[in-house]
C-alpha atoms as one frame of an Amber mdcrd trajectory, in Angstrom:
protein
   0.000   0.000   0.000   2.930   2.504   0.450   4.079   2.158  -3.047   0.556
   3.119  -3.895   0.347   5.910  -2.022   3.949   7.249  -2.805   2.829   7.015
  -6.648  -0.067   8.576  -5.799   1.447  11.520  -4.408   3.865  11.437  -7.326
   1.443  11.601 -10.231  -0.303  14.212  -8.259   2.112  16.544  -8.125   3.413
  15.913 -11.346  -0.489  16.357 -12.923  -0.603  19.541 -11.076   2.838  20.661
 -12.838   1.902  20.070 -15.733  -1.020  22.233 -15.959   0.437  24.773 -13.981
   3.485  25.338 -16.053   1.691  26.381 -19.142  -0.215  28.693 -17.042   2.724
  30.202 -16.501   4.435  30.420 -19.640   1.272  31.754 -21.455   1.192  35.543
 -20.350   5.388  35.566 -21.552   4.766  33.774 -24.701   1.295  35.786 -25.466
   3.495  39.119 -25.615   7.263  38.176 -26.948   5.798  36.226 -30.079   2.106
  37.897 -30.459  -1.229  36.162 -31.258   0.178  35.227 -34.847   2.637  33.429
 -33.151   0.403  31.487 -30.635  -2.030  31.030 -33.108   0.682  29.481 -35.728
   2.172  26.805 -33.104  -0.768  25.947 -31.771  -2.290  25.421 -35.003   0.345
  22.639 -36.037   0.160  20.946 -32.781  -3.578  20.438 -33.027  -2.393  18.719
 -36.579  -0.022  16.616 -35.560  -1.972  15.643 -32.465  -4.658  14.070 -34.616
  -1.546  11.874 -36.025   0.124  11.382 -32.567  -3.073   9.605 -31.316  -3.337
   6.963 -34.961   0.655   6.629 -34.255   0.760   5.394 -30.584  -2.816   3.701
 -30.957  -4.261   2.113 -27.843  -0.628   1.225 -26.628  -0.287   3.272 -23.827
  -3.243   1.704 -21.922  -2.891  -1.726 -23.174   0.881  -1.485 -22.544   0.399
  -0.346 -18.887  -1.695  -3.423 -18.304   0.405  -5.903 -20.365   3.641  -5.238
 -18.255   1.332  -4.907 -15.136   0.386  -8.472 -15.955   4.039 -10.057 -16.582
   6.121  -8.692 -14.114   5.476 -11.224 -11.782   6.173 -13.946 -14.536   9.834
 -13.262 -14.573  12.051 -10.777 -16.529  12.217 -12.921 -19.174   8.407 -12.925
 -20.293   8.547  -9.383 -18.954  11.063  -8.692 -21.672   8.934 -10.667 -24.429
   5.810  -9.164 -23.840   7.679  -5.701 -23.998   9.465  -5.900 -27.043   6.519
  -7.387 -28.605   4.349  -4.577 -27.581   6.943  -1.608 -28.665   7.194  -3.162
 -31.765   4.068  -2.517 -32.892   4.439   1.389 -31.564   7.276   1.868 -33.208
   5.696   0.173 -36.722   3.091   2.543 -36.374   4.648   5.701 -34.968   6.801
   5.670 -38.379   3.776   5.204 -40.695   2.586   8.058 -39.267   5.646   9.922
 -39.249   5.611   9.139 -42.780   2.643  10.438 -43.350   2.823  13.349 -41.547
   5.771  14.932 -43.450   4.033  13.710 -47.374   1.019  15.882 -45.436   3.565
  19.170 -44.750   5.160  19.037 -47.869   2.716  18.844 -50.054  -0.670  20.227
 -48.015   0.575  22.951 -45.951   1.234  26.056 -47.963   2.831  28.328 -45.297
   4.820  28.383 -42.051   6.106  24.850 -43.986   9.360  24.776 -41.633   7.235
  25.180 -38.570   4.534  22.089 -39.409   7.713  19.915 -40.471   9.320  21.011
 -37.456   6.395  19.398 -35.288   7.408  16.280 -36.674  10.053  16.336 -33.557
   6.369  15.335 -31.230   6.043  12.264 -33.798   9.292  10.965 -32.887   8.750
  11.627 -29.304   6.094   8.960 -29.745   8.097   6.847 -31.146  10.140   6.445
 -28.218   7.609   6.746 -25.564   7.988   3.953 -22.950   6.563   5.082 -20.011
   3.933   2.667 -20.324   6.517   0.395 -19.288   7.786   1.949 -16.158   3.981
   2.779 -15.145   3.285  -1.063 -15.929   5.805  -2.496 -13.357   4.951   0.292
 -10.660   8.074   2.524 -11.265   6.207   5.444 -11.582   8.759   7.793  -9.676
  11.287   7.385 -12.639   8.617   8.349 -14.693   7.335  11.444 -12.686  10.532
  12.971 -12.081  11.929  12.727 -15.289   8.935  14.278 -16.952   8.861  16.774
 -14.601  12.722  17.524 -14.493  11.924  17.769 -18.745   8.892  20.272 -17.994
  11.077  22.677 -15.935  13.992  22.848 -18.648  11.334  23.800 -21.132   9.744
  26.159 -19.753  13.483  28.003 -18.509  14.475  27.481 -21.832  11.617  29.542
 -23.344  12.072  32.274 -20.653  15.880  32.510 -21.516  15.566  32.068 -25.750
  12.871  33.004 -26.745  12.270  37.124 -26.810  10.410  37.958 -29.957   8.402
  36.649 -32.777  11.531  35.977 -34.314  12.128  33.335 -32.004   9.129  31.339
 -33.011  11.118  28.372 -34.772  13.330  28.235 -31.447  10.124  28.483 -29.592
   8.791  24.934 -31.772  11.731  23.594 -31.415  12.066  23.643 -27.494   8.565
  22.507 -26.746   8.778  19.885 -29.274  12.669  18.923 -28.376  12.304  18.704
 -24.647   9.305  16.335 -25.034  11.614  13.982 -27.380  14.119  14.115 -25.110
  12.901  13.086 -22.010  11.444  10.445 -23.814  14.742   9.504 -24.615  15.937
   9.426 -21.264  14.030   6.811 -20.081  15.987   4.552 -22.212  18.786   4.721
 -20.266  17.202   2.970 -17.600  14.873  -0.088 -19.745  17.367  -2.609 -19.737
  17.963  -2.935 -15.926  14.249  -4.668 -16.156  14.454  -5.668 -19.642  16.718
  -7.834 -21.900  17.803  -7.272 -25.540  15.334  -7.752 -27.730  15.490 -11.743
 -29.328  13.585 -11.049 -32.944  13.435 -14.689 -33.614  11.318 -15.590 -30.330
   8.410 -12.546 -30.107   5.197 -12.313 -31.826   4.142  -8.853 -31.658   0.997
  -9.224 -33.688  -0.672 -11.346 -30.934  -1.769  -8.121 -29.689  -2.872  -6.019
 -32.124  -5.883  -6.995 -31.533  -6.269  -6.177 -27.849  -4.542  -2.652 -28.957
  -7.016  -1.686 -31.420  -9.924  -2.217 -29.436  -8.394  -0.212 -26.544  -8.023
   2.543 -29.241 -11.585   2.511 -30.419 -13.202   4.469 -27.183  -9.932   6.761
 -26.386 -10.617   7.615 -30.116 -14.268   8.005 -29.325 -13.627   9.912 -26.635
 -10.995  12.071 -28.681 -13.342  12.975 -31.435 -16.475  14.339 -28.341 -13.508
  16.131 -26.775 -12.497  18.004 -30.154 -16.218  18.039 -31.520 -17.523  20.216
 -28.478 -15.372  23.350 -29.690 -15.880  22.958 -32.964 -19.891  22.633 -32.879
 -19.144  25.203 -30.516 -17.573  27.597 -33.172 -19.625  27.068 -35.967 -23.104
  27.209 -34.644 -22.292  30.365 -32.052 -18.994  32.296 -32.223 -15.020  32.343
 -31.621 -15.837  34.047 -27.901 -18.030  31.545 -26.856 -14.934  28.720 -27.679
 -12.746  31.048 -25.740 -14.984  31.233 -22.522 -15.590  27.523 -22.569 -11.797
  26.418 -23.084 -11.062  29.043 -20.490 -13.006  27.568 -18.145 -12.420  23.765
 -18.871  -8.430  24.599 -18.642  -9.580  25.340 -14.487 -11.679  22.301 -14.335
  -8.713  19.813 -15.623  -5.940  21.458 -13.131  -8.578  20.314 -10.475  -9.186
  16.909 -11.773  -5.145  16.424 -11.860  -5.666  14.853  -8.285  -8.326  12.345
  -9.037  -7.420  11.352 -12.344  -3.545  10.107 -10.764  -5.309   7.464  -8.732
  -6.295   5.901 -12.060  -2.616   5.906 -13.246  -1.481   4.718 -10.392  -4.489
   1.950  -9.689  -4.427   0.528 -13.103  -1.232  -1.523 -13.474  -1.626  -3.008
  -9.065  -5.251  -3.955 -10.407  -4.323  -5.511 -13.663  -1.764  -7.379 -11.565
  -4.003  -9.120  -9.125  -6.725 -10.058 -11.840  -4.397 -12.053 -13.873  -3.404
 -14.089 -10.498  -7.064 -14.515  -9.713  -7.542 -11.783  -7.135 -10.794 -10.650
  -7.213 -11.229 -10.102  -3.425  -8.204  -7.723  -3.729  -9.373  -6.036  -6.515
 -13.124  -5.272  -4.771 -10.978  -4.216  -1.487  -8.921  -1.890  -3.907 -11.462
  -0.647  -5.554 -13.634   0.000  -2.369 -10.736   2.131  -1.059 -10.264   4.070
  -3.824 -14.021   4.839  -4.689 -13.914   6.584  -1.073 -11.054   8.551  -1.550
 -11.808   9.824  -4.837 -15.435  10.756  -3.165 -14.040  12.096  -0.261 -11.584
  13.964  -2.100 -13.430  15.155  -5.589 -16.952  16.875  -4.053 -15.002  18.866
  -1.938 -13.144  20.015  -4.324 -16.374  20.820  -7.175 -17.869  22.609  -4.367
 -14.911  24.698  -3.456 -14.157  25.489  -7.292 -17.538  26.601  -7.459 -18.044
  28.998  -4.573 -14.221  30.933  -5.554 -14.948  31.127  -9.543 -16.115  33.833
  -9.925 -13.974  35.943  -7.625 -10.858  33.783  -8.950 -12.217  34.673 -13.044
 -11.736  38.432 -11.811  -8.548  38.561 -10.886  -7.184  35.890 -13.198  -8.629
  36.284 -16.408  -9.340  40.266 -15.985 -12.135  41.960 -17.687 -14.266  40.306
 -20.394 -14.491  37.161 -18.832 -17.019  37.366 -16.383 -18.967  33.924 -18.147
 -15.927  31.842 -17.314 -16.998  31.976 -13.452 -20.466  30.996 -14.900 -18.914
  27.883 -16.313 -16.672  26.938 -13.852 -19.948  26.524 -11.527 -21.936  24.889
 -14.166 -18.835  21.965 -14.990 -17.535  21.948 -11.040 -19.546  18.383 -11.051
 -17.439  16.920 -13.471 -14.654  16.539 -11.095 -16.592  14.170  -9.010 -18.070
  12.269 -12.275 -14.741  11.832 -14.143 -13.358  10.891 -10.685 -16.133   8.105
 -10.681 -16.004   7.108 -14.629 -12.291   6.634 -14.021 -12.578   4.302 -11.006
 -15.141   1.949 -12.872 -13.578   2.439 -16.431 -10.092   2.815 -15.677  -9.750
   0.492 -12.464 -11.790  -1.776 -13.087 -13.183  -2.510 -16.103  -9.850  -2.297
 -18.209  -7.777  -3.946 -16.049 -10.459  -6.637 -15.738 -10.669  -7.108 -19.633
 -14.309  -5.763 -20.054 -13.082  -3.288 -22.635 -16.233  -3.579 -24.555 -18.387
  -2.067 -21.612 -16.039   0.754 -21.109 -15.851   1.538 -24.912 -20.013   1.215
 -24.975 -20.296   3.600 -21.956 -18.286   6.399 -23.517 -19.808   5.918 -27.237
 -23.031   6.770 -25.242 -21.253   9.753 -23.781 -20.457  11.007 -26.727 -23.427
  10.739 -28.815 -25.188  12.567 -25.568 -22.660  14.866 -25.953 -23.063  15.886
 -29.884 -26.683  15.626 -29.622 -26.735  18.162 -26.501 -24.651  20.507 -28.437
 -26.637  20.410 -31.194 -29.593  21.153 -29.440 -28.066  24.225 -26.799 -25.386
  26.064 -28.522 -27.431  28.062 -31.115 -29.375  29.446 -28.222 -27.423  29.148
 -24.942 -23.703  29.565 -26.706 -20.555  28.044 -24.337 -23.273  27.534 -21.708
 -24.896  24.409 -23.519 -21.839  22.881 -24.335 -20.855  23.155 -21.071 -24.439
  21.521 -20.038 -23.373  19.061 -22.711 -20.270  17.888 -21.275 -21.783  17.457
 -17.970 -24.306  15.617 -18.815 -21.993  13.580 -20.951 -19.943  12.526 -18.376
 -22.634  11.934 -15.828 -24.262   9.444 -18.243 -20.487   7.668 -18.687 -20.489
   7.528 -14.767 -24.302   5.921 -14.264 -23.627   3.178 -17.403 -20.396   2.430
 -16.028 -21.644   2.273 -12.445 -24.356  -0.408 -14.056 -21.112  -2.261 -15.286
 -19.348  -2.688 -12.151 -21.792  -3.781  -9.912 -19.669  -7.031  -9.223 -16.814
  -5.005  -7.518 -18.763  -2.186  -6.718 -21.588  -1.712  -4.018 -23.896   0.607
  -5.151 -25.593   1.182  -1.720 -21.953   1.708  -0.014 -21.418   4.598  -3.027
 -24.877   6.535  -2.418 -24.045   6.993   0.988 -21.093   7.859   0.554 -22.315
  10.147  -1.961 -25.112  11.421   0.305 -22.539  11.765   3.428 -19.560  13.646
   1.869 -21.849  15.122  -0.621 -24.012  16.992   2.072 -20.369  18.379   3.949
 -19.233  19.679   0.708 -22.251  21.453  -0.097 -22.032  23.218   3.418 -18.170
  23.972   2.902 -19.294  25.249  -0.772 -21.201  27.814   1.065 -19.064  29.230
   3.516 -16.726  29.539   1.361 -18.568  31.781  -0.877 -19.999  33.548   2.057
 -16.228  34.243   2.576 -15.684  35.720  -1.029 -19.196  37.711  -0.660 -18.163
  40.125   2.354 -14.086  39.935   2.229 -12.612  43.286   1.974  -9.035  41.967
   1.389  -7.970  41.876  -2.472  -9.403  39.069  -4.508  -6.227  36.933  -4.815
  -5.783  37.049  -0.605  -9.449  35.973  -0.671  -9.048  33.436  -2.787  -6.497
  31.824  -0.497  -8.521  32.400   2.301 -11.335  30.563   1.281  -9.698  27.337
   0.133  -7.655  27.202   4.108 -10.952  27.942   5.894 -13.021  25.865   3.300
 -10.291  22.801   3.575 -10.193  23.212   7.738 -14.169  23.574   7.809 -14.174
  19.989   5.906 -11.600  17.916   7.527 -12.183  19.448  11.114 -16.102  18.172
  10.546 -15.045  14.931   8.955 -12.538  14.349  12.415 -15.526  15.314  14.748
 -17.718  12.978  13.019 -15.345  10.394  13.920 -14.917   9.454   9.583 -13.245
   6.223   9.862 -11.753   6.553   6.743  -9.506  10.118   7.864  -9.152   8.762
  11.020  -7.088   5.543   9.556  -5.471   7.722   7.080  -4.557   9.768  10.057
  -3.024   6.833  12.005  -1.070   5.548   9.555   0.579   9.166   9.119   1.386
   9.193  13.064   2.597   5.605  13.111   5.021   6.046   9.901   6.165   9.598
  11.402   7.147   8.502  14.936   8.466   4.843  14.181
């Protein structure tokens, strides 16, 4: 249980950094190299994206699991299954990579150098392997070196880049630093891995099992992009701008509850293919709290500070955002949900088919909602869109896992930690109503009272949950 928790804290932080950092950047990068600029790069990322996600396929997942499965088989059929599973990444990442640059040449008219340039991201996929490190429970390696990667990039750009002459240099640090990292971790593979032996591995066995992992993070690609553009065309450029504003803030505060599901997927893959299921229900009822206990405090929190927060943060013009950010605040505690029975479960398990059904549903809800709302309610009914979409995900999935999940134990649950958030929710906007000091102190003042309010209830309750997490802190500390 302490490696979980250690990789849990790990991925946490790291998810946190990684949305954070870009927040940071942005207001530097917005003035040295202009909107043209911006608008330029982030075009030809959002192209070679779209190829990034056909190159790697479902490999990520179904790699995670695969070495999750083997390790304790011996480093021998640990080395066979990973060899056999890279080789069909790197097969497709040069396809793709093939395909990408016949695309730049002779489709893209201008900024040529920049789009071919972005073919530096394709390569990084190529050499991708954390898969394997997250597989076999190594996730610190992982974390830190991404992380360590992040930082350079990020000085890099502060140092370099000064003007919109720099926008090349800019491309090629984002892009380079990605690639490289990437090839850091191969420094380290063959202390758990041996050579590859091309005679004995069969990497075709699993292109099956890799496609149809694909098939719903593709479906789930094409709602995700589909929701802007809908967005765009049947309302206006603003409307994307509020929505993507606010969705940014939504995603920094899923970055805590969407690590457990990196973290739980590989330990939960592991004791299903040794027969485990009692493990896998304790698991999975330990986790399910924690991601409740952890998730509706934080919707409710995000949504009494928005719109104070969208003051101060955005600045004028973007008083909606705070509208949205209240509207989507539940899809913290559904995604949190949807990932427990998807991610932990039902992957790891092999029911890929119910997890790719559940979020087909999602996103047909979610077209059809746009479809109906935007012409009249604008960024406002696709964000009603996306929350319904991923409540729907949640309930079908829910329905799925009813053999390793108790669906009385999660309503009250639900109902308990549900009612204390709402009641936190409100004093903490109370807080932001009548504070005098400037918005940013308020801010901060809000989430310490608003975090004390909950936990100092939850202790005088007597939670048995935060009580043994408590323990276990004590013990540890004073051994």
């Amino acid at each position: 249980m302490s490696k979980l928790v250690s990789n849990y804290i790990f991925n946490s932080c790291y998810q946190v950094l990684i949305l954070i950092l870009p927040l940071v950047t942005m207001p530097y990068i917005s003035r040295v190299i202009g909107p043209e600029g911006i608008g330029i790069q982030a075009y030809s990322n959002s192209i070679v994206q779209v190829f990034m996600i056909f190159a790697v396929l479902g490999i990520p997942l179904y790699g995670n699991k695969q070495m999750a499965a083997s390790k304790t088989k011996g480093k021998s059929e640990l080395s066979k299954n990973f060899w056999e599973v890279y080789c069909i990444q790197f097969i497709s990442s040069l396809v793709f990579i093939f395909a990408y640059v016949v695309f730049a040449i002779l489709f893209v008219k201008e900024f040529k150098l920049i789009f071919l340039l972005q073919t530096i991201l394709l390569f990084s996929s190529l050499l991708d392997i954390s898969w394997f490190f997250i597989g076999i429970e190594e996730l610190k390696k992982v974390v830190i070196r991404n992380a360590v990667v992040r930082i350079l990039s990020v000085s890099l750009i502060f140092l370099l880049v000064n003007d919109m002459e720099d926008l090349i240099l800019y491309v090629i640090i984002s892009s380079g630093t990605v690639a490289l990292g990437q090839l850091l971790m191969w420094l380290q593979i063959f202390k758990y891995v041996s050579p590859p032996k091309f005679m004995e591995i069969n990497p075709w066995k699993h292109s099956k099992a890799i496609l149809f992992l694909f098939l719903p993070q593709l479906i789930i690609q094409i709602y995700v992009i589909l929701d802007r553009v809908i967005l765009g065309l049947l309302s206006s450029e603003v409307e994307v701008a509020y929505y993507d504003q606010a969705l940014k803030i939504v995603k920094v505060s899923l970055a805590l509850i969407t690590s457990i599901s990196t973290v739980m997927l590989p330990r939960i893959a592991a004791e299903f293919t040794q027969g485990n299921l009692d493990k896998i229900t304790h698991y999975s009822k330990i986790v399910g709290r924690l991601i409740l206990i952890v998730s509706l405090p934080i919707a409710t929190g995000l949504a009494g500070i928005a719109h104070l927060f969208t003051e101060w943060f955005f600045g004028n013009g973007f008083e909606s955002v705070g509208d949205l950010i209240i509207l989507m605040s539940p899809i913290i505690v559904f995604v949190g949900l949807s990932n427990l029975f998807g991610m932990q479960i039902l992957i790891p398990t092999n029911q890929q088919n119910k997890f790719t059904i559940s979020v087909s549903v999602g996103a047909l809800v979610s077209i059809i909602i746009n479809l109906l709302l935007v012409n009249t309610f604008g960024s406002r009914g696709t964000a009603f869109a996306t929350l319904l979409a991923e409540l729907v995900v949640a309930v079908i999935m829910l329905v799925y896992v009813k053999g390793y999940i108790n669906h009385q134990t999660i309503l009250k649950l639900l109902l308990k930690y549900g009612a204390l958030s709402v009641l936190m929710g409100i004093l903490v906007f109370v807080i932001g109503f009548y504070s005098q000091f400037p918005a940013p102190v308020t801010n901060i003042i809000q989430i310490i009272f608003g975090f004390l309010f909950y936990f100092t209830i939850l202790y005088l309750i007597r939670d048995q949950f935060l009580l043994q997490a408590i323990n276990k802190v004590l013990k540890k500390r004073w051994k």
